[in-house]
Each structure stands twice: as C-alpha cells, then as structure tokens.
PyMOL Python script that loads the backbone (N, CA, C, O; Angstrom):
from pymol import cmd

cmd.read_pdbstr("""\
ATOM      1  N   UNK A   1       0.804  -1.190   0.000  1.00  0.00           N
ATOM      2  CA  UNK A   1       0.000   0.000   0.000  1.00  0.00           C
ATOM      3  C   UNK A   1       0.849   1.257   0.000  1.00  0.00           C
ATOM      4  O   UNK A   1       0.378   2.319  -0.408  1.00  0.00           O
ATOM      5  N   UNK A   2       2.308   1.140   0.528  1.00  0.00           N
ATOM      6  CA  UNK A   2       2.704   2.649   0.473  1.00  0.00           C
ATOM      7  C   UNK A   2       3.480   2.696  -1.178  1.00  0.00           C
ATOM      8  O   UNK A   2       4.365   3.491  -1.494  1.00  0.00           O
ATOM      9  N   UNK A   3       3.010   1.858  -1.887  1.00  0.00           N
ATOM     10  CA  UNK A   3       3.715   2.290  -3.079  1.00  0.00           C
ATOM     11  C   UNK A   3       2.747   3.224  -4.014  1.00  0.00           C
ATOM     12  O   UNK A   3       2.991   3.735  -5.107  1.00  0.00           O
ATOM     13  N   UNK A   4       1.537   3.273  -3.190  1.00  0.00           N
ATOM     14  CA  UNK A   4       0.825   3.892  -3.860  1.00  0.00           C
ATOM     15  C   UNK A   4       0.299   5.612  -3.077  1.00  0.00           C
ATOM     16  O   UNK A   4      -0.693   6.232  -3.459  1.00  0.00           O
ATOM     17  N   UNK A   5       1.020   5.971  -2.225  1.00  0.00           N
ATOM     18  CA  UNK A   5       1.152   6.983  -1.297  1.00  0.00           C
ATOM     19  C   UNK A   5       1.543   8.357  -1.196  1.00  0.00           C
ATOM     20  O   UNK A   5       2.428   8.713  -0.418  1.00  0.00           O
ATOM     21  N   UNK A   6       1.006   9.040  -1.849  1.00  0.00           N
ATOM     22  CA  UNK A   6       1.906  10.591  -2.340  1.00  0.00           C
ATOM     23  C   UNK A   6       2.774  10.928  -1.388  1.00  0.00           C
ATOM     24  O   UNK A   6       2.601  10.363  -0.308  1.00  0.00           O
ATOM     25  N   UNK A   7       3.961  11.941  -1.498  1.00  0.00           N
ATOM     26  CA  UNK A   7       5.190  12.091  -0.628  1.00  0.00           C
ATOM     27  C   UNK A   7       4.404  12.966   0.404  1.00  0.00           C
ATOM     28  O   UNK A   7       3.290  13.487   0.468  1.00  0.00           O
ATOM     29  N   UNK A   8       5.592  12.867   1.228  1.00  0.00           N
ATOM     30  CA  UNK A   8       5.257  13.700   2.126  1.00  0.00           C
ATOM     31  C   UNK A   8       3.666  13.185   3.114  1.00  0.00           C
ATOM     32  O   UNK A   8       2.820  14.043   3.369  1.00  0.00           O
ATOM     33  N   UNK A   9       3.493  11.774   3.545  1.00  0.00           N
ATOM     34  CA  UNK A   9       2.688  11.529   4.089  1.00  0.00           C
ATOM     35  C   UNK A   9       2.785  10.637   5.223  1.00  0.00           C
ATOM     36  O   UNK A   9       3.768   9.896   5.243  1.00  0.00           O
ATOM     37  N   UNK A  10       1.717  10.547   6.437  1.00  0.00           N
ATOM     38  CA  UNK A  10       2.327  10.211   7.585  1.00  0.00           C
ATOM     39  C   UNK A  10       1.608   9.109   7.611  1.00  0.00           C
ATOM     40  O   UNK A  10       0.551   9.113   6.980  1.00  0.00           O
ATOM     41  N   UNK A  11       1.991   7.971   8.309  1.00  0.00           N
ATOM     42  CA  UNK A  11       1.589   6.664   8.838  1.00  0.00           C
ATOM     43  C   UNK A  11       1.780   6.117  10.080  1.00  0.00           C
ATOM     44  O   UNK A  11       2.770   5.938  10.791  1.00  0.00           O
ATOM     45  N   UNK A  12       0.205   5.815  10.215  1.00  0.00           N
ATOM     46  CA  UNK A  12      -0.169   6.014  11.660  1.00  0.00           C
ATOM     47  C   UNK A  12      -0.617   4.370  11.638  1.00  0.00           C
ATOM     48  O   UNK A  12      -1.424   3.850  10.868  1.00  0.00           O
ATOM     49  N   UNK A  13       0.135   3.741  12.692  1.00  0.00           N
ATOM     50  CA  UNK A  13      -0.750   2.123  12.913  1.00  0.00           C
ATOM     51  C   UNK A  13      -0.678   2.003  14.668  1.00  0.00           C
ATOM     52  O   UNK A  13       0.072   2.213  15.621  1.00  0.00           O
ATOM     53  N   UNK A  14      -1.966   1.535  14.330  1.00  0.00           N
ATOM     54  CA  UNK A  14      -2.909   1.443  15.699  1.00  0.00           C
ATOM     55  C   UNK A  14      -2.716  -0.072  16.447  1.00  0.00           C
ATOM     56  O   UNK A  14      -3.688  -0.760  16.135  1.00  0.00           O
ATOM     57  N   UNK A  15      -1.785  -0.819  17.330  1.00  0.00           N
ATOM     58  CA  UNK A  15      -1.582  -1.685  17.865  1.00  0.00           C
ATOM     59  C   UNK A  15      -2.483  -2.418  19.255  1.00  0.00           C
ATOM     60  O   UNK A  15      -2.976  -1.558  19.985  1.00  0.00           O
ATOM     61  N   UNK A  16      -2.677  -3.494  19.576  1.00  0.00           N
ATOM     62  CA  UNK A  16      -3.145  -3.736  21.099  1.00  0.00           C
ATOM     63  C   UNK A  16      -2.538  -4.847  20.891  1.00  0.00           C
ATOM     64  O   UNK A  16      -2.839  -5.567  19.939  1.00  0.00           O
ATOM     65  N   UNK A  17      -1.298  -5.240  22.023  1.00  0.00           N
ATOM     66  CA  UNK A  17      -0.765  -6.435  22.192  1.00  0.00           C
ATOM     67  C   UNK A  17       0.066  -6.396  21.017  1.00  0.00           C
ATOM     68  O   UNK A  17       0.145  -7.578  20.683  1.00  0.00           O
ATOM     69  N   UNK A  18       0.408  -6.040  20.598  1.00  0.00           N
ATOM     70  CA  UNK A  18       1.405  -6.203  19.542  1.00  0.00           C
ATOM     71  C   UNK A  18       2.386  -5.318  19.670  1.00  0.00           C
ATOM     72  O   UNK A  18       2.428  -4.477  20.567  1.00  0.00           O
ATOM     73  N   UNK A  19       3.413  -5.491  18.585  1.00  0.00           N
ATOM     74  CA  UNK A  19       5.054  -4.216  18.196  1.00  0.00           C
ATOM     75  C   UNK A  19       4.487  -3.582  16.689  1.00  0.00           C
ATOM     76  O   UNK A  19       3.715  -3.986  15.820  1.00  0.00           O
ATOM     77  N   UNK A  20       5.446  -2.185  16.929  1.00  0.00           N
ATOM     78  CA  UNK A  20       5.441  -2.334  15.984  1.00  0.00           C
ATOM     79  C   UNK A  20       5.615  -3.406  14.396  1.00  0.00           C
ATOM     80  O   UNK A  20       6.342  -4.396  14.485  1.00  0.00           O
ATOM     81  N   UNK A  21       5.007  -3.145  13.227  1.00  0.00           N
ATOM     82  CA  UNK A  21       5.833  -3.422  11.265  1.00  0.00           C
ATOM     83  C   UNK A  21       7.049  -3.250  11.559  1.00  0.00           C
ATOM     84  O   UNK A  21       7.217  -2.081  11.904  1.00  0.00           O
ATOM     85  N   UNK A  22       7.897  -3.791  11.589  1.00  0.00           N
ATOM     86  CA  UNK A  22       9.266  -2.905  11.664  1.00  0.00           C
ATOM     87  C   UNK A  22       9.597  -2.650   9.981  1.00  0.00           C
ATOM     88  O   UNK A  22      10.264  -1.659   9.682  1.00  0.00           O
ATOM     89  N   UNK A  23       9.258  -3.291   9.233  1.00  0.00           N
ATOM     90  CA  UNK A  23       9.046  -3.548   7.551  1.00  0.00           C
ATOM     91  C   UNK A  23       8.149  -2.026   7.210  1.00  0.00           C
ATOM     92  O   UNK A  23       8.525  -1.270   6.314  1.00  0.00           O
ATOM     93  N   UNK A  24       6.948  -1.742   8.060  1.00  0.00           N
ATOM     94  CA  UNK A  24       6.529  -0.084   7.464  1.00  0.00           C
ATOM     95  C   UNK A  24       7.112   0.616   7.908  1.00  0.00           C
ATOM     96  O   UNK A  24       7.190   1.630   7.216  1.00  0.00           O
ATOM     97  N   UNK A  25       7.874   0.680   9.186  1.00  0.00           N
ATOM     98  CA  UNK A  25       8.781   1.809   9.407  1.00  0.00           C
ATOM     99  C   UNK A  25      10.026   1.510   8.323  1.00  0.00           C
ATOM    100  O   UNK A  25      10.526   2.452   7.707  1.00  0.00           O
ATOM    101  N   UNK A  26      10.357   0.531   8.187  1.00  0.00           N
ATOM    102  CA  UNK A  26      11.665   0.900   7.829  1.00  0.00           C
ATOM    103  C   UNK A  26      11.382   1.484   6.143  1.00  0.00           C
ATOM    104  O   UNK A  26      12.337   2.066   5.629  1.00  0.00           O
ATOM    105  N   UNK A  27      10.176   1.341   5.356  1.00  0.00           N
ATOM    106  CA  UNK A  27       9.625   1.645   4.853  1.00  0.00           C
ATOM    107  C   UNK A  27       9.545   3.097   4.240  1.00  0.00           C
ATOM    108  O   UNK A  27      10.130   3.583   3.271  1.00  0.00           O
ATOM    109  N   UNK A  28       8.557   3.672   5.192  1.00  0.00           N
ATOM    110  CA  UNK A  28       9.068   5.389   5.224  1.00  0.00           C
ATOM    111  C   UNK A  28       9.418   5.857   5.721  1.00  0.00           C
ATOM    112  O   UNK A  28       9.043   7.029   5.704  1.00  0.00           O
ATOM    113  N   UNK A  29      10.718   5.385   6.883  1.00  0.00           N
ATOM    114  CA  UNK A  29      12.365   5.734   6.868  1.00  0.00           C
ATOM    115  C   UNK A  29      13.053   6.180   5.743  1.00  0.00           C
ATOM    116  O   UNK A  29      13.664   7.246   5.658  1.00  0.00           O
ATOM    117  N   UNK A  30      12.866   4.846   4.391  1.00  0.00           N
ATOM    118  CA  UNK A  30      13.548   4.498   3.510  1.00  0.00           C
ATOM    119  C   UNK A  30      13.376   6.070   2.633  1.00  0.00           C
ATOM    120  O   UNK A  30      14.233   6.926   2.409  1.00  0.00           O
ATOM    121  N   UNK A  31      11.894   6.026   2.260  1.00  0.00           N
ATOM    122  CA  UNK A  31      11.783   7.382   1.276  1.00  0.00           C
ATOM    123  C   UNK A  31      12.026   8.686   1.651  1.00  0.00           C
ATOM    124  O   UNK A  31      12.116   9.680   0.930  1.00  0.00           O
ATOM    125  N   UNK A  32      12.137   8.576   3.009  1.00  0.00           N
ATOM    126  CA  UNK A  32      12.652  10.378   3.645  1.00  0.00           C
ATOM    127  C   UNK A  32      11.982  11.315   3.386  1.00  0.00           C
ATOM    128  O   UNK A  32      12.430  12.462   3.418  1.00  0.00           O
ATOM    129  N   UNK A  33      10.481  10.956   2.999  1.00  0.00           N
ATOM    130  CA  UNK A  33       9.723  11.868   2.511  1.00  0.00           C
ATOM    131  C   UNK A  33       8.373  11.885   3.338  1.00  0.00           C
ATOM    132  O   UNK A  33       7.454  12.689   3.183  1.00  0.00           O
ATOM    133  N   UNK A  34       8.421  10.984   4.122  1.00  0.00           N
ATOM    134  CA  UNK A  34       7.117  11.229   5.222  1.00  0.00           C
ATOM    135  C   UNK A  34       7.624  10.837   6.897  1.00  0.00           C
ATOM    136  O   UNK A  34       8.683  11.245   7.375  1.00  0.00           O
ATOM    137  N   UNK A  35       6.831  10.147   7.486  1.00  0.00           N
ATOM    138  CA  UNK A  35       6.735   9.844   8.520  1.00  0.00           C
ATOM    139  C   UNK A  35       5.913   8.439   9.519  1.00  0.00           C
ATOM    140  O   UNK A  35       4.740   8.084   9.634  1.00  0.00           O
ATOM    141  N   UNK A  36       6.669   8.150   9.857  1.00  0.00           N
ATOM    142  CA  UNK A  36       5.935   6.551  10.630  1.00  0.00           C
ATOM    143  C   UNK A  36       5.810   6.453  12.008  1.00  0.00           C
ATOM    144  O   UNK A  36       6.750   6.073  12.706  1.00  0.00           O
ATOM    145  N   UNK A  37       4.533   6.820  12.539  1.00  0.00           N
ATOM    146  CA  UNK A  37       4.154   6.567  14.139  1.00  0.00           C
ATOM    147  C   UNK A  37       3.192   5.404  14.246  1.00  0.00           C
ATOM    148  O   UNK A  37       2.412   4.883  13.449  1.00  0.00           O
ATOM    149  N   UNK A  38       3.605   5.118  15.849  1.00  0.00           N
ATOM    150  CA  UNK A  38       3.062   3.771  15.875  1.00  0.00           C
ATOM    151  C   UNK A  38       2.522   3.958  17.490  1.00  0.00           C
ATOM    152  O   UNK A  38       3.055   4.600  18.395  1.00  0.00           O
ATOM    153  N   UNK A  39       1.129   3.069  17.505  1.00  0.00           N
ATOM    154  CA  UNK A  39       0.589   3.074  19.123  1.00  0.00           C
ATOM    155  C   UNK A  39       0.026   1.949  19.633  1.00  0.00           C
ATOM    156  O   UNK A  39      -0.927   1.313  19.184  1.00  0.00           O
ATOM    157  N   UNK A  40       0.613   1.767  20.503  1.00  0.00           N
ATOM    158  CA  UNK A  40       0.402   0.421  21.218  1.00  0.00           C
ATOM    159  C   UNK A  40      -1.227   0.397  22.155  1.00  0.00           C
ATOM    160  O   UNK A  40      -1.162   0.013  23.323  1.00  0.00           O
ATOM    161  N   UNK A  41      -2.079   0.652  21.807  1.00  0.00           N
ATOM    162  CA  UNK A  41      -3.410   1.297  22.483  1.00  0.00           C
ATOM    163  C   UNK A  41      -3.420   0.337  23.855  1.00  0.00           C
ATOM    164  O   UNK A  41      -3.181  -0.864  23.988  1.00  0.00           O
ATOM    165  N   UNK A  42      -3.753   1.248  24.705  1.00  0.00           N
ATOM    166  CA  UNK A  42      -4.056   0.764  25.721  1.00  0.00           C
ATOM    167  C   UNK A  42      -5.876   0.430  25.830  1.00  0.00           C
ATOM    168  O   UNK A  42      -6.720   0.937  25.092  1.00  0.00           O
ATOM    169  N   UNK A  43      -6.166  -0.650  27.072  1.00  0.00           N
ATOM    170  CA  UNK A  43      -7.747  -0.693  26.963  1.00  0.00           C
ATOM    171  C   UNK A  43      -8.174  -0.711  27.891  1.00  0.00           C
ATOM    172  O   UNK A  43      -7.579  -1.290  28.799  1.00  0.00           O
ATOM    173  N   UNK A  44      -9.499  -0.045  28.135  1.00  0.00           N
ATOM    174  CA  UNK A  44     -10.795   0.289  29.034  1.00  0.00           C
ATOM    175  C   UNK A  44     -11.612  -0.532  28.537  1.00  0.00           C
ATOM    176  O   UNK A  44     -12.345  -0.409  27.556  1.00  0.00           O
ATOM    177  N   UNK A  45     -11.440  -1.551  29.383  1.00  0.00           N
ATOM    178  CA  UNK A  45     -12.965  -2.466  29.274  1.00  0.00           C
ATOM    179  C   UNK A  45     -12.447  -3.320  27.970  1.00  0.00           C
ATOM    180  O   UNK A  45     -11.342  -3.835  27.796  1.00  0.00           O
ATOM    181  N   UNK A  46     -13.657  -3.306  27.062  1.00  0.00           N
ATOM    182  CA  UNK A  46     -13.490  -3.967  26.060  1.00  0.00           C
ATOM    183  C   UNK A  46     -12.986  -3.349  24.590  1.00  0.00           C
ATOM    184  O   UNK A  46     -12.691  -3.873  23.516  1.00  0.00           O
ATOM    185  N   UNK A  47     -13.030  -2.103  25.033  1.00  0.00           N
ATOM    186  CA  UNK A  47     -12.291  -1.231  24.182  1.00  0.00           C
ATOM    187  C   UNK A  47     -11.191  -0.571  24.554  1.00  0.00           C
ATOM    188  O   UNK A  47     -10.684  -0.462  25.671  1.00  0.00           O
ATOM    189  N   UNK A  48     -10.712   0.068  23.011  1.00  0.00           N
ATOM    190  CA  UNK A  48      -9.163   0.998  23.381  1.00  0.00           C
ATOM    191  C   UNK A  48      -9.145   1.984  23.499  1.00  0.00           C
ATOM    192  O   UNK A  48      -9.798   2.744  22.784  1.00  0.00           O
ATOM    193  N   UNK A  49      -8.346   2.385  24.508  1.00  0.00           N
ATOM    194  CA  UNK A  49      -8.231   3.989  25.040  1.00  0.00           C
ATOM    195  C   UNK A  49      -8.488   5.104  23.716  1.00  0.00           C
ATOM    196  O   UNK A  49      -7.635   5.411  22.884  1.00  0.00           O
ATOM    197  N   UNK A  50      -9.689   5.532  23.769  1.00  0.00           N
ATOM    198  CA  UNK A  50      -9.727   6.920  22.532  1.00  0.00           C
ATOM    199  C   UNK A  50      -9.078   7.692  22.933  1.00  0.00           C
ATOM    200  O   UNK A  50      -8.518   8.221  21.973  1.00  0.00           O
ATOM    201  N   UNK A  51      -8.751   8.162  23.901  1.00  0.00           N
ATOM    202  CA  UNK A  51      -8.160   9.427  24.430  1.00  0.00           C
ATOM    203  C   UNK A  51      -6.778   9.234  23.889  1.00  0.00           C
ATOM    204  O   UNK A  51      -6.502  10.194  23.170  1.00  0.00           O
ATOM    205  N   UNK A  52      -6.070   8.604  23.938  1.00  0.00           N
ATOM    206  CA  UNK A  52      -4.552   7.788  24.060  1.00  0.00           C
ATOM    207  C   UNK A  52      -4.539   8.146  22.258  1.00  0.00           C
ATOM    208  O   UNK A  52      -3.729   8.878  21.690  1.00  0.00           O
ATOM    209  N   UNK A  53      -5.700   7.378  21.613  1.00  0.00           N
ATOM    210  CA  UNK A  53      -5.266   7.076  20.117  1.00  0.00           C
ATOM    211  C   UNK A  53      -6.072   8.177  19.436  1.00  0.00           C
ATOM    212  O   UNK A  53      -5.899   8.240  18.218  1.00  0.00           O
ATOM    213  N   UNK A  54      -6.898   9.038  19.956  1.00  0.00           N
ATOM    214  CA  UNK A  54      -7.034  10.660  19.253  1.00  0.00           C
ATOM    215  C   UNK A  54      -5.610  11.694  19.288  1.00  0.00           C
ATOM    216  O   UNK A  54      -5.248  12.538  18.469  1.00  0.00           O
ATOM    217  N   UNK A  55      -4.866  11.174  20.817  1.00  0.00           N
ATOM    218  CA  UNK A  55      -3.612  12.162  21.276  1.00  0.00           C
ATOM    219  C   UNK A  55      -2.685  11.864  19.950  1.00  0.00           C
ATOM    220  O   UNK A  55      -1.885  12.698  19.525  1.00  0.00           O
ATOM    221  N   UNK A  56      -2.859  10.748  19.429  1.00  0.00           N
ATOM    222  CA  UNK A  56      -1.559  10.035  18.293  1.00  0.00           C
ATOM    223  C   UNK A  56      -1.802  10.800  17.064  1.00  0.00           C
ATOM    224  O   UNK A  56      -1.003  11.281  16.260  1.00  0.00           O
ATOM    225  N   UNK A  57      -3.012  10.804  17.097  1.00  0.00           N
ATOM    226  CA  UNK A  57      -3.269  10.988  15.483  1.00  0.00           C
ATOM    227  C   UNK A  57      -3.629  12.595  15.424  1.00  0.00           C
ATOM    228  O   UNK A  57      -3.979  13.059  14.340  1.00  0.00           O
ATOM    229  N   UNK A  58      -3.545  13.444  16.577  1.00  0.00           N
ATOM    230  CA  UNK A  58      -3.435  15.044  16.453  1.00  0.00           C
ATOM    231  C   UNK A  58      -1.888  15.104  16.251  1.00  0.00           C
ATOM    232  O   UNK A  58      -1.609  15.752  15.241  1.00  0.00           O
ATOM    233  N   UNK A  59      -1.036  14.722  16.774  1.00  0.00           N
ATOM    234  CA  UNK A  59       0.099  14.413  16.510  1.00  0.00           C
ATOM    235  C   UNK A  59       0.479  14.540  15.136  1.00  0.00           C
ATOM    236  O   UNK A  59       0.975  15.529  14.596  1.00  0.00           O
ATOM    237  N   UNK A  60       0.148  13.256  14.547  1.00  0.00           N
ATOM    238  CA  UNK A  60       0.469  13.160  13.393  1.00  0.00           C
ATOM    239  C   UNK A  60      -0.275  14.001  12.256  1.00  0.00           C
ATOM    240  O   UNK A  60       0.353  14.161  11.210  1.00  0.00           O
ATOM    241  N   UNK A  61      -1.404  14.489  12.349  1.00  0.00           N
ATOM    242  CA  UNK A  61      -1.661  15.768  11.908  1.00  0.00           C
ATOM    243  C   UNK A  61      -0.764  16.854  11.535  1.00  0.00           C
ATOM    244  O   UNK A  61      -0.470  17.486  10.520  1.00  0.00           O
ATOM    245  N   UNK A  62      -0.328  16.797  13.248  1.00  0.00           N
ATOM    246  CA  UNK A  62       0.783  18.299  13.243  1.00  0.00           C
ATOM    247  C   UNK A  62       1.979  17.731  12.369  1.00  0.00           C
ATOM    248  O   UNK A  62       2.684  18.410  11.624  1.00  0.00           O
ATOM    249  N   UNK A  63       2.056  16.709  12.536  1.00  0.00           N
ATOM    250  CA  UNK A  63       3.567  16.092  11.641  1.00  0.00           C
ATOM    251  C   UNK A  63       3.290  16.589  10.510  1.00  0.00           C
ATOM    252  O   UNK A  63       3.979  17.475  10.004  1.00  0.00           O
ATOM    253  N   UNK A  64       2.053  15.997   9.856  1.00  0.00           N
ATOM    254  CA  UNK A  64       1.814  16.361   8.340  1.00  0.00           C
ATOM    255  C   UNK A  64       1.761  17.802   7.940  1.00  0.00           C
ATOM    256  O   UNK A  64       1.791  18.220   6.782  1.00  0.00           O
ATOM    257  N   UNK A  65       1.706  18.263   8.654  1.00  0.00           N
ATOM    258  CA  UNK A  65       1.264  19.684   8.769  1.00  0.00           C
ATOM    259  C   UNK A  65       2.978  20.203   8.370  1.00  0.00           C
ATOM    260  O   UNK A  65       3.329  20.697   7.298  1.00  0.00           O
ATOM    261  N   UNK A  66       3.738  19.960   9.403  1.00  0.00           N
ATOM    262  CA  UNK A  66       5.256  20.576   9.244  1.00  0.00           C
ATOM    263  C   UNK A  66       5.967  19.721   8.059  1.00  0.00           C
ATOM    264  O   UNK A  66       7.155  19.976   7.860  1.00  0.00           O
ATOM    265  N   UNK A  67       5.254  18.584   7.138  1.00  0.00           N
ATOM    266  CA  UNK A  67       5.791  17.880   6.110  1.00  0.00           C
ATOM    267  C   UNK A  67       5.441  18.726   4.853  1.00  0.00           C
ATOM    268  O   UNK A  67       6.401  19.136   4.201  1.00  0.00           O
ATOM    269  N   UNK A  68       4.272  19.018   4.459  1.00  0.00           N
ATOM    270  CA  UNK A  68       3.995  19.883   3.458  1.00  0.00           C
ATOM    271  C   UNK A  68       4.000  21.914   3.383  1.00  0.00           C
ATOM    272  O   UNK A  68       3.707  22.494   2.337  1.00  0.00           O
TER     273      UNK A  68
END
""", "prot")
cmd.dss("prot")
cmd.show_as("cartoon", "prot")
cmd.util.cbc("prot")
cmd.orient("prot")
C-alpha cells in the first residue's frame, strides 16, 4: 500500500498487544519523505483507550502539517 502513497505523508498504525511493522517503518524511513508513528493502544474495558489514540493521530496531523 505505500507504493501507492503521495510524498510527504504520515503513517499512523494502531496496535493492542502487539510491536510495531518494523518492515513499514523501515519503509518510510527508507523514502525520507514522510513519517511513521506507531501506538500500542491501551484498553478500558473492552475497548481501546480513545483518548490515548485521538492524542496520536493530532500528533500526526501536526507532523503532516510541518511535512507539506
């Protein structure tokens, strides 16, 4: 999927119990033209912390924001 990805774009993957792709980071590492964040969500109940994984992805907003 990121071969099809205009520059300058950020990637955001949403984890529970898991690690990071180390294969998508190293990914768009490779092109130097975006950015790769990653969140290990924490959980309330039977769901995952929104608070935690809205904080990630304002984040990466602002990333995109200082990319273009």
């Amino acid at each position: 999927m990121f071969h099809f990805m205009p520059f300058q774009s950020v990637v955001v993957e949403i984890h529970h119990g898991t690690n990071a792709n180390w294969n998508s980071k190293n990914f768009v590492k490779h092109i130097n033209e975006g950015k790769y964040m990653t969140i290990n969500a924490s959980m309330q109940g039977k769901a995952i912390d929104k608070e935690q994984v809205w904080r990630v992805l304002k984040e990466a907003i602002e990333a995109w924001h200082a990319l273009v």
